[in-house]
C-alpha positions as a printed NumPy array, in Angstrom:
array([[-12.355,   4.706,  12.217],
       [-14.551,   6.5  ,  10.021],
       [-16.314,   4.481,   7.315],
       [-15.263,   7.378,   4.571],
       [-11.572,   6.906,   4.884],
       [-11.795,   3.398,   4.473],
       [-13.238,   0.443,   1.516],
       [-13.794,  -2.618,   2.25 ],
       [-12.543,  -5.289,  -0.311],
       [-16.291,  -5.524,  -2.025],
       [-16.185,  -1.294,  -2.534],
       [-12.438,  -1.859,  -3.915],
       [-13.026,  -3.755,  -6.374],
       [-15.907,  -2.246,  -7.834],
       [-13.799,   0.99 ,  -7.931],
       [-11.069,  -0.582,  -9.64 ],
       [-13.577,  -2.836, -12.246],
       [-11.636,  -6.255, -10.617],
       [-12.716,  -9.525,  -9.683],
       [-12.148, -10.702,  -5.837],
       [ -9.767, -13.667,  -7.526],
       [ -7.95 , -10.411,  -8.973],
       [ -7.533,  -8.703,  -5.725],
       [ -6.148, -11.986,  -3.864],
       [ -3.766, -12.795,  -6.21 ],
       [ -2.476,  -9.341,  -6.089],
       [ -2.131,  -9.515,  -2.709],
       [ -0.629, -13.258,  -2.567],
       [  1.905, -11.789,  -4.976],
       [  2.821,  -8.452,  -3.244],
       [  1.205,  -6.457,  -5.566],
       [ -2.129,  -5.193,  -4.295],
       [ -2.432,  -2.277,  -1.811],
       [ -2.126,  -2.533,   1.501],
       [ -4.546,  -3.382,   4.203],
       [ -5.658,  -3.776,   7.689],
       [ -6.765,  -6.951,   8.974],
       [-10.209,  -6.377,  11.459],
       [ -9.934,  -8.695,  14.206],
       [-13.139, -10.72 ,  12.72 ],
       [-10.827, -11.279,   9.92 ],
       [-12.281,  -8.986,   7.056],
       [-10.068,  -6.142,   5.635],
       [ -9.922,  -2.574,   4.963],
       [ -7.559,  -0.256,   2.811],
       [ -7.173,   3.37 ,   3.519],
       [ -9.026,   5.8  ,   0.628],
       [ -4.979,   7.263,   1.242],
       [ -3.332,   3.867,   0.491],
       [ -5.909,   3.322,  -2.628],
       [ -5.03 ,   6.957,  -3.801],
       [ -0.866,   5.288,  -3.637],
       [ -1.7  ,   2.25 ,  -5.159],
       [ -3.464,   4.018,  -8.318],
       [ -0.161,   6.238,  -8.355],
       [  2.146,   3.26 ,  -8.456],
       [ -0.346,   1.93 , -11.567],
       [  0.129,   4.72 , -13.591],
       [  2.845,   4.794, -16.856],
       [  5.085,   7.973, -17.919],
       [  4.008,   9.297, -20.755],
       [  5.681,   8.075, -23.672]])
């Protein structure tokens, strides 16, 4: 797994200017990207799946 392809929830956040309360209830409500669980229990999201998520964020132009 290289380290490049992948944030952990900390470098996510930062990116996206969000609290860690933010992220959770995003994901508690089916709304946050999605993520792979490391067996010691911490999680990663694909640079790919962030790249998605910011696509689903975006509005047509009005």
């Amino acid at each position: 797994m290289a380290t490049t392809n992948w944030l952990t929830v900390a470098e996510f956040c930062a990116e996206m200017k969000i609290s860690r309360r933010t992220f959770q209830q995003w994901r508690a409500t089916g709304r946050g990207p999605s993520c792979l669980k490391l067996p010691n229990g911490d999680l990663r999201i694909r640079r790919s799946e962030y790249e998605r998520f910011l696509d689903t964020c975006e509005e047509a132009a009005a």
